[in-house]
C-alpha positions in Angstrom: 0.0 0.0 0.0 1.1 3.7 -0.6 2.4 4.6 2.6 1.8 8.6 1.6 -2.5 8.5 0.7 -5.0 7.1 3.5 -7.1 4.2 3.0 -10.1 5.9 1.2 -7.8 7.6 -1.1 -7.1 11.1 0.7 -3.4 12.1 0.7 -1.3 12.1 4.2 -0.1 14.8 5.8 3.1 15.0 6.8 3.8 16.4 10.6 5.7 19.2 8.7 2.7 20.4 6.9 0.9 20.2 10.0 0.8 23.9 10.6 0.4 25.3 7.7 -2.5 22.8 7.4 -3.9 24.0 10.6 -3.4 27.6 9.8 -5.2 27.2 6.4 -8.4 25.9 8.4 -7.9 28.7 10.9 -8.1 31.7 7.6 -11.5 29.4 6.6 -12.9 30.5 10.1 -11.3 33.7 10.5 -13.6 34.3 6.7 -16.4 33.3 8.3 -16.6 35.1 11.6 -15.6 38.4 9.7 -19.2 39.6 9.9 -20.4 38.1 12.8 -17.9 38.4 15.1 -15.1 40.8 13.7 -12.9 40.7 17.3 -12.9 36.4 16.8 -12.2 36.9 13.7 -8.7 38.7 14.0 -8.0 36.4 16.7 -7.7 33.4 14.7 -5.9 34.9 11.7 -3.3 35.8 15.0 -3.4 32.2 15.5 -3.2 31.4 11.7 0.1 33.4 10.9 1.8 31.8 14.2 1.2 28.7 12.5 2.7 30.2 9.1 5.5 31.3 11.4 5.6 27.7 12.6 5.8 26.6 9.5 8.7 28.6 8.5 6.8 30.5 5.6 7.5 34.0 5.8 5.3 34.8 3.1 2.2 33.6 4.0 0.5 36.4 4.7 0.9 37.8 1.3 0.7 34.5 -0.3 -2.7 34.1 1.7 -4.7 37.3 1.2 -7.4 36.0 3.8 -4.9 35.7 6.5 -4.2 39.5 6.2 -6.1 42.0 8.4 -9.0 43.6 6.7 -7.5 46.8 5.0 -7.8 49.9 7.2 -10.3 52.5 6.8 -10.4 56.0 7.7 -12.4 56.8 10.4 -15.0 59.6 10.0 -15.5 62.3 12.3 -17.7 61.5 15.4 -21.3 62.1 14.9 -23.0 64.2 18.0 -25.7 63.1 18.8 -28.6 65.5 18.7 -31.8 65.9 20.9 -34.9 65.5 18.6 -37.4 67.8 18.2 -40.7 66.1 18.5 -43.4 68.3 16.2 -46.5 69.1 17.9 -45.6 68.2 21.5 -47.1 69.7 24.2 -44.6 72.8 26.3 -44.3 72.2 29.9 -43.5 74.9 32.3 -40.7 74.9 34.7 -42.5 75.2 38.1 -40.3 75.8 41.2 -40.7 73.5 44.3 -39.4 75.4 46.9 -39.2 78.8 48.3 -35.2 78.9 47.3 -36.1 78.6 43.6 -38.9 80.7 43.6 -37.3 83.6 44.8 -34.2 82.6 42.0 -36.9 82.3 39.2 -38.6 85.5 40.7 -35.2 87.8 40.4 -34.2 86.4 37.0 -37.8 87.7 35.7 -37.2 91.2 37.8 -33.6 91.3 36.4 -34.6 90.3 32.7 -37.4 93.4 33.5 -40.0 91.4 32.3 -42.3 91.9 35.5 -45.6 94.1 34.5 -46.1 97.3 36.4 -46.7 97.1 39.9 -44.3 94.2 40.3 -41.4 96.0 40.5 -39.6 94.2 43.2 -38.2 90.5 43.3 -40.3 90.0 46.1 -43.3 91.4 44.6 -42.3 88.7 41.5 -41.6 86.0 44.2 -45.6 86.5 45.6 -47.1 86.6 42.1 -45.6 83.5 41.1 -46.1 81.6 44.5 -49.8 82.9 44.6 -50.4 81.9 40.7 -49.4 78.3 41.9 -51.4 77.9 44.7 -54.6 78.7 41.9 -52.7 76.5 38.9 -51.2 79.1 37.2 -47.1 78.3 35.9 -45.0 80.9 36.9 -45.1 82.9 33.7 -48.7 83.0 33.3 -48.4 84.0 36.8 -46.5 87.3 36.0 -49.3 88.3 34.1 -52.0 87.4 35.8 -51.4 87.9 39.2 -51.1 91.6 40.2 -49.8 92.7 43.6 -52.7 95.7 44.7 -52.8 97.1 48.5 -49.9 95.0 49.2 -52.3 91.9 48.7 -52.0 89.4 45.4 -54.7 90.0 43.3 -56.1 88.1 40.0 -57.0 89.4 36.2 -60.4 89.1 34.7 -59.2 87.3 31.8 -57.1 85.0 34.1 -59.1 84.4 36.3 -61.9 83.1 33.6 -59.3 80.9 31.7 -59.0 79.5 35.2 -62.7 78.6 35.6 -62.9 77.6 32.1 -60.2 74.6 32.8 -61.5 74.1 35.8 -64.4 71.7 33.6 -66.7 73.5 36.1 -67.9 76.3 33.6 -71.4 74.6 31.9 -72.8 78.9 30.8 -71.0 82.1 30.7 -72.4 85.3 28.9 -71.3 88.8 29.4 -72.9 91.9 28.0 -73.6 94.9 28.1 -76.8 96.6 28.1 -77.8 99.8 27.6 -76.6 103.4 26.2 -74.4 106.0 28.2 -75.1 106.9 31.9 -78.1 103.9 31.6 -75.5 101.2 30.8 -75.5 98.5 32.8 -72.5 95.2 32.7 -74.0 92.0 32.6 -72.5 88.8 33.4 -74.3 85.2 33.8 -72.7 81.8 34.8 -73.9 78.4 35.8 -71.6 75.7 37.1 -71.7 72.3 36.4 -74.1 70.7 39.1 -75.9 73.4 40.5 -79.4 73.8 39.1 -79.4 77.9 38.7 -77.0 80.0 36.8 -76.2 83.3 38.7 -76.2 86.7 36.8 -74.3 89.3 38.7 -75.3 93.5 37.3 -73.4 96.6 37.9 -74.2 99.7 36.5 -73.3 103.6 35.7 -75.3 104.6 39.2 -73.2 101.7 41.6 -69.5 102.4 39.5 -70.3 106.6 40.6 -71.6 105.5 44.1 -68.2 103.8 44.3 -66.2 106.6 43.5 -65.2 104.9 40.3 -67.0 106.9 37.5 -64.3 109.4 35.4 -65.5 111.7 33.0 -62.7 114.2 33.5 -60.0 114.0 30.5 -57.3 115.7 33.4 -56.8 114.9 36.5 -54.7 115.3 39.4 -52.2 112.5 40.2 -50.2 112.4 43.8 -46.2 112.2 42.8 -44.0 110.4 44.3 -41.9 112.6 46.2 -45.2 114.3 47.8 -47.5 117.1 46.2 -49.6 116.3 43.2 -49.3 117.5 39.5 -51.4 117.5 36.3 -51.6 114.7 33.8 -54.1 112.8 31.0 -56.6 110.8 32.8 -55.3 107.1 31.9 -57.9 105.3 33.9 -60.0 102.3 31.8 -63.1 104.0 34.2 -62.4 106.9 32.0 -61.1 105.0 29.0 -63.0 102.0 28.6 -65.7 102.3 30.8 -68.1 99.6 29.2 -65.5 96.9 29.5 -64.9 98.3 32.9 -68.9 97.4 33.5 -68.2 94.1 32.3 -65.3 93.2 34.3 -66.9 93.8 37.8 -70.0 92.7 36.9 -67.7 89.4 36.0 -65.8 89.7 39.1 -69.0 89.4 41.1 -70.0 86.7 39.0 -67.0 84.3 39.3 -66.0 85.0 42.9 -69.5 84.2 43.9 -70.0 80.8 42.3 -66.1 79.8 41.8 -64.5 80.1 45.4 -62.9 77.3 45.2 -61.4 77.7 41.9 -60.2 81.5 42.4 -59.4 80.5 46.1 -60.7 83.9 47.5 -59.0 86.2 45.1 -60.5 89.8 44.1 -60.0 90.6 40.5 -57.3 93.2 39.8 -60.3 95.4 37.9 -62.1 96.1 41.0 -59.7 98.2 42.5 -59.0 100.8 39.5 -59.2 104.3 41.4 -59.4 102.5 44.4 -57.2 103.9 47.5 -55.8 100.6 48.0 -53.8 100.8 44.7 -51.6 102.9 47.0 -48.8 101.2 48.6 -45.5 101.6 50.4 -42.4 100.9 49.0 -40.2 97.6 50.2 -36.7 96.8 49.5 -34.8 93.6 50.0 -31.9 93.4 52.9 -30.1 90.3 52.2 -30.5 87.2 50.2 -30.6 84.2 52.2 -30.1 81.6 49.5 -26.7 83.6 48.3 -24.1 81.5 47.7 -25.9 77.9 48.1 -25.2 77.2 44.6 -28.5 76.5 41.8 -31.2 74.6 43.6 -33.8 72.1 42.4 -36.5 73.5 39.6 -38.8 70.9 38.3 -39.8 70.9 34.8 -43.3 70.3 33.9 -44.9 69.0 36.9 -48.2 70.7 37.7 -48.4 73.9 39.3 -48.7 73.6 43.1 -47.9 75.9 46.6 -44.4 75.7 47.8 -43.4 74.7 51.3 -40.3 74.6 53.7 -38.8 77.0 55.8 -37.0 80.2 54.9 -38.2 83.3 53.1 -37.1 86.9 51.8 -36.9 89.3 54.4 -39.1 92.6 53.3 -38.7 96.1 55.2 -41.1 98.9 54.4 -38.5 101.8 53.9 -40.9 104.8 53.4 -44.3 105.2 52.6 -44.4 107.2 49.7 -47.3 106.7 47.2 -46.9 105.5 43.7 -48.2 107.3 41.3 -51.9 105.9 39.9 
């Protein structure tokens, strides 16, 4: 028998061309794993030109293209990675959760001087947005619909409707109003959900001159500042828009009475036009207490809500000058 073919006809292999046997077996795997396993696969083409070695064929890697490493490729610049913009989502406020950030998102908004007049202190800023959560106003809703009159927090009209409409408690609303010049009268009617009546609130020309409220007079006389008084244009809305003036108090009436719980006590800012409690004193701050403690927590997006913990602003009255109306 031929000593150099097996039985079934196969050649032999020699122990010398054990190796480079072996090695060529190893480049068949190495092929395989390439995409599958790309790390396994360069760790048997390692194995597979030790074997070469072995074999003393210094050339197998260029005579045996598959035992070569995979040709190198440039790689491109790194790809950041960019927040998507999702169309049509719905904008959340950032809503502070303790008195700390309140009083930081507060003196940002008095700094930026994007407070409405009559907030024209941080701590003014600081009420307005603490009262507008305790009703469900975000704090910049809050700066314009919370107003700070006779040193008490005070609600717009218009806010204080778009709170009773979201409420779901609103089933009627109607405002009007009816008649000509000094007959005029604002009309309001509302009926909540559940209760069998609607309410309809009047006030007229007669009860807005009774008040003190009625202005006819194109120049007045305004109290400055610094003391005395001096002439200017009558800028009052009881002077300048006196039907929607009607409207609004006869609305105040309206919503206070049969939405308490919604508005949480609050007078509307319209009923105090020309009222003496629009005059105030003047406060200033005397030190922050939360200077130097580094940002502090500010939730984004969870619902509006009254802050708690200890610690507040401290407010001095320094003089008790009047503002000007």
């Amino acid at each position: 028998m031929n000593d150099q073919v097996h039985e079934d006809g196969a050649p032999k292999t020699s122990e010398a061309d054990w190796p480079s046997t072996l090695a060529g077996v190893a480049l068949e795997i190495a092929a395989n794993l390439d995409k599958a396993n790309p790390e396994e696969a360069e760790m048997v083409r390692a194995l597979a030109k030790r074997l070469f070695d072995a074999a003393q064929l210094p050339a197998t890697v260029e005579a045996h293209p598959a035992a070569a490493p995979p040709p190198y490729v440039q790689p491109s610049a790194p790809v950041t990675q960019k927040t998507p913009v999702a169309a049509g989502s719905h904008p959340t406020a950032i809503v502070p959760t303790d008195m700390d950030s309140a009083w930081r998102l507060a003196t940002a908004v008095h700094k930026a001087g994007m407070t409405p007049y009559g907030i024209d202190t941080p701590e003014k800023a600081m009420i307005a947005i603490m009262t507008g959560l305790e009703v469900g106003l975000p704090p910049m809703m809050a700066m314009q619909g919370i107003a700070i009159i006779g040193n008490r927090p005070t609600i717009w009209g218009d806010a204080a409707l778009a709170l009773v409409r979201s409420s779901g408690l609103l089933e009627e609303f109607e405002e009007y109003v009816d008649g000509e010049g000094d007959e005029r009268v604002g009309v309001c009617t509302a009926k909540r959900v559940g209760v069998a009546k609607s309410i309809t609130t009047r006030f007229s020309v007669a009860e807005a001159k009774q008040a003190g409220l009625w202005q006819t007079e194109a120049v007045v006389q305004k109290r400055a500042k610094g003391g005395g008084t001096y002439e200017a244009k009558n800028d009052s809305p009881w002077f300048k828009y006196q039907s929607r003036m009607l409207k609004m108090r006869s609305r105040g009436f309206t919503l206070r009475d049969l939405f308490t719980d919604v508005l949480k006590g609050l007078y509307l800012r319209e009923e105090f036009y020309g009222s003496p409690e629009e005059e105030k004193p003047e406060v200033t701050r005397v030190s922050d207490p939360f200077a130097g403690e580094g940002p502090r927590q500010i939730t984004v997006g969870s619902s509006p809500m009254a802050t708690t913990g200890a610690g507040s602003p401290e407010l001095v009255p320094v003089s008790s000058s009047k503002e000007s109306a």
